[in-house]
N, C-alpha and C positions, 0 to 999 in steps of 0.2 A: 707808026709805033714800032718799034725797034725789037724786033723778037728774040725771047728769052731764049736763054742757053742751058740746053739740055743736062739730065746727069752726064750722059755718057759724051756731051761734048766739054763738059766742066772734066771729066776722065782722060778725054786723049790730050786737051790744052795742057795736062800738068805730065802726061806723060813726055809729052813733046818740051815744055820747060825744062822737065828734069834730066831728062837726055840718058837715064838709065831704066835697067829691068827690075821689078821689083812690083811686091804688091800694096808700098805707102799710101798711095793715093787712092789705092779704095778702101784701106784702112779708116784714112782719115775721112774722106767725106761719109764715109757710114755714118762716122761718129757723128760729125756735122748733122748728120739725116735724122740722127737718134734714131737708128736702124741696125739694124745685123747686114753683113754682107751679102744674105739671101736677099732680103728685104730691099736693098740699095740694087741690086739687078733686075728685080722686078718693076723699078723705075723708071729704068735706063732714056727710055722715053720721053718720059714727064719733064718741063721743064724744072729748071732747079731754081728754088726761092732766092729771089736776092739775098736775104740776111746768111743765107748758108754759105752762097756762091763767096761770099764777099771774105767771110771766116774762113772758108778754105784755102780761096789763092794768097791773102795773106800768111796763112801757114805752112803753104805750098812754098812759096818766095824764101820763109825764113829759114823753114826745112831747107832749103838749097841752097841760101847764100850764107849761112851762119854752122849750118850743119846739126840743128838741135832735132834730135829724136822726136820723132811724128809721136813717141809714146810720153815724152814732156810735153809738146805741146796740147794735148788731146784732156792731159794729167793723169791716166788713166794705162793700163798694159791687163790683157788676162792675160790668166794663171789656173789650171786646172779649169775653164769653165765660168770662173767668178775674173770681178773687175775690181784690180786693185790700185789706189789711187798711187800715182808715183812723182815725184817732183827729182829735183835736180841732188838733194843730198840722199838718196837714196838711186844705189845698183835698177835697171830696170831689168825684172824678170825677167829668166831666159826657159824655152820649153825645153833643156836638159835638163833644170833642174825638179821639172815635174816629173822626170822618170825617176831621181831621187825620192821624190816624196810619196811614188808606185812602191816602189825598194819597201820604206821604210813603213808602210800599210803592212805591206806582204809577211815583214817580217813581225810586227806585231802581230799580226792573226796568226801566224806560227807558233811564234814562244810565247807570249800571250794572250791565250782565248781564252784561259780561265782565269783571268786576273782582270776585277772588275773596273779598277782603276789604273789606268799605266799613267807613270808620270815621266815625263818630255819634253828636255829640254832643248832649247834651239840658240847654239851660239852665233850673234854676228844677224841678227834678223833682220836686218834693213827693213824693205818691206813689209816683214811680216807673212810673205806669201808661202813660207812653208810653215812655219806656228799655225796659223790661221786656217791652213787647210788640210793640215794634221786634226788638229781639232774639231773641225766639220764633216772630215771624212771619216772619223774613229771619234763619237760620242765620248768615250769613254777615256780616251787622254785627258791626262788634267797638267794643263802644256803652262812652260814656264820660256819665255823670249829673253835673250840678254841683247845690249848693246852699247855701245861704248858712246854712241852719240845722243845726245838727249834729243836733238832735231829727227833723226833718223827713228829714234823711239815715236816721236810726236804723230809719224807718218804712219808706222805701225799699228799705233792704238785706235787714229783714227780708220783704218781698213777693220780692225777686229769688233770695233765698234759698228762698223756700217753694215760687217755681213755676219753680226752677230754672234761672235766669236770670244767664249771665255777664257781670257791670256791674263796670264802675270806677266809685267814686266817690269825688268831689273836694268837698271843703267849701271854699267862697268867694265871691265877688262875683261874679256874673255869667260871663264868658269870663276871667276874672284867673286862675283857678287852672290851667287850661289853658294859656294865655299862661304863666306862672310855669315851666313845666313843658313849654316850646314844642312842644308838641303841635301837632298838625294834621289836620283832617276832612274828609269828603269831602259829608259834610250836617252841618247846625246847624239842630236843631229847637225850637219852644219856644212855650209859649205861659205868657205871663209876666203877671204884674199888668196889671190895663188899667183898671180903676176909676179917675177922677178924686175927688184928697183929699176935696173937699168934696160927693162925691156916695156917698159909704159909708155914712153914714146916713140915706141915702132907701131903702136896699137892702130887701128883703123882713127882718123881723125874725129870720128862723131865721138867715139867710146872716150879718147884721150881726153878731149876738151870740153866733154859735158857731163860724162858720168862721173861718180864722185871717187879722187884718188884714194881715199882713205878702203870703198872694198874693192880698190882693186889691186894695193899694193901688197906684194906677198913676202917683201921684205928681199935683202940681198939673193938669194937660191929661190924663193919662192915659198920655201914650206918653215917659214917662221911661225906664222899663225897655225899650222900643222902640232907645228912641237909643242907651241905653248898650251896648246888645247890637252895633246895628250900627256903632259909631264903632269898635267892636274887632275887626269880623270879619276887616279885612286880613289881620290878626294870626294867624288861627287856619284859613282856609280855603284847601283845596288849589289848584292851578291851573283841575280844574273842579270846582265845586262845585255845591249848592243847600240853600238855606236857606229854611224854613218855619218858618210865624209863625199862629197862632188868633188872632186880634184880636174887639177888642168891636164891637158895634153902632155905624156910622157913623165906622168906625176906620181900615178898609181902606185909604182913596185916602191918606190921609196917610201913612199907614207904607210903600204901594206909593210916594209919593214920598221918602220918607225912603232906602230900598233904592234909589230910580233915582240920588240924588244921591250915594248912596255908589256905584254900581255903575252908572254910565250907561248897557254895553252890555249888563246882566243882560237876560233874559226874566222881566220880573216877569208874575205872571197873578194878580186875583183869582179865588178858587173859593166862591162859595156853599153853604152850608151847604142840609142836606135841609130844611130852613124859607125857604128863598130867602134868606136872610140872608147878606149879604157876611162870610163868616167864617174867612178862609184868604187869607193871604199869601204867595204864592213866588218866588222869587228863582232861575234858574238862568243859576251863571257862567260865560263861559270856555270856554261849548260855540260850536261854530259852526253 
């Protein structure tokens, strides 16, 4: 009888397949395991079920020859803690943008702790995993997600739906379907396309070929979806407000000027990202 193959020999086989550094493949068979990553080392031993073995190294092979995110094939990426489901027309969550979604906590408990309802709006929501975890982390937002893709909507509803999460969502152009429907917010958070057209295909091969061009392109210079966002906020922000913004590398100083000349007496701040990376835009209006 032919003896079974261990986790940690189903570990090094695909380390050795894939021929680089990286922690995909304990990623992936966790998931396989329906385990946490503790959980899957305390295995290490045990031999691994066929039906698992068999789903891994096929995803293993595909991950490698095709180059599809271990976080598509899995369907799934966290996000703050929780698991949000992710497919191919939706961006797959990145942990900078949970230090944005720290920012924009922080700054509601600030300028809003006596305001029993803040309302928050999230342009460009793909996922949903900053609406969604705005709204679980602060009870008290009553959060509104825009998106231009109905698909990329579809993907959203159902994470806010599975982690129980109260979202309006609006299909359209930026801040238009809000404006259409004269709404009004007390934050506008987002972190929108920022890639310049003609630098999408210098992008890493997985990113180029599988995540979806629509957030990643950030138009000619990159801060197209920038301007368009803030030539509309008059429109949709309360008397005091704040607006946050994730920008790309070497993005910041132009978008924090773009927010002063829309907003001369704003408190813009940039916030550095846990990489020292300039990667957080804020805008706070209307306070004294």
């Amino acid at each position: 009888m032919e003896k079974k193959q261990t986790v940690i020999e189903a570990l090094n086989w695909a380390s050795s397949f894939l021929e680089k550094e990286g922690n995909e493949a304990e990623i992936l068979l966790a998931h396989h395991l329906h385990c946490n990553r503790t959980g899957m080392l305390m295995k290490l031993r045990e031999p691994c079920p066929d039906d698992v073995l068999k789903k891994f190294k096929h995803d293993i092979i595909l991950h490698k020859k095709e180059g599809i995110p271990i976080q598509y094939l899995m369907g799934e990426e966290q996000f703050f803690g929780r698991p949000f489901k992710v497919d191919e027309s939706v961006l797959i969550p990145r942990p900078e943008t949970e230090e944005l979604v720290q920012l924009v906590i922080k700054k509601i408990d600030q300028r809003f702790s006596k305001k029993e309802q803040v309302h928050v709006c999230d342009i460009g929501t793909g996922s949903g995993a900053i609406a969604v975890t705005l709204k679980l982390e602060q009870p008290k937002v009553k959060m509104t997600a825009i998106d231009i893709s109905p698909a990329v909507l579809e993907v959203a509803r159902q994470n806010a739906e599975m982690l129980h999460a109260d979202i309006c969502f609006l299909q359209g152009s930026f801040l238009s379907p809000a404006i259409e429907r004269n709404r009004t917010f007390d934050v506008v958070v987002s972190n929108p396309p920022y890639i310049e057209t003609n630098t999408i295909d210098e992008l890493d091969t997985v990113v180029r070929e599988h995540e979806p061009r629509l957030a990643l392109d950030g138009g000619e210079d990159g801060y197209h979806c920038y301007r368009r966002i803030i030539e509309n906020l008059s429109s949709v922000l309360n008397a005091q407000a704040i607006v946050a913004f994730e920008v790309g590398d070497g993005q910041a100083k132009t978008v924090s000027n773009l927010m002063k000349g829309k907003f001369p007496n704003a408190k813009v701040e940039i916030t550095p990202d846990i990489n020292h990376k300039e990667r957080m835009v804020t805008a706070e209006i209307g306070f004294s």
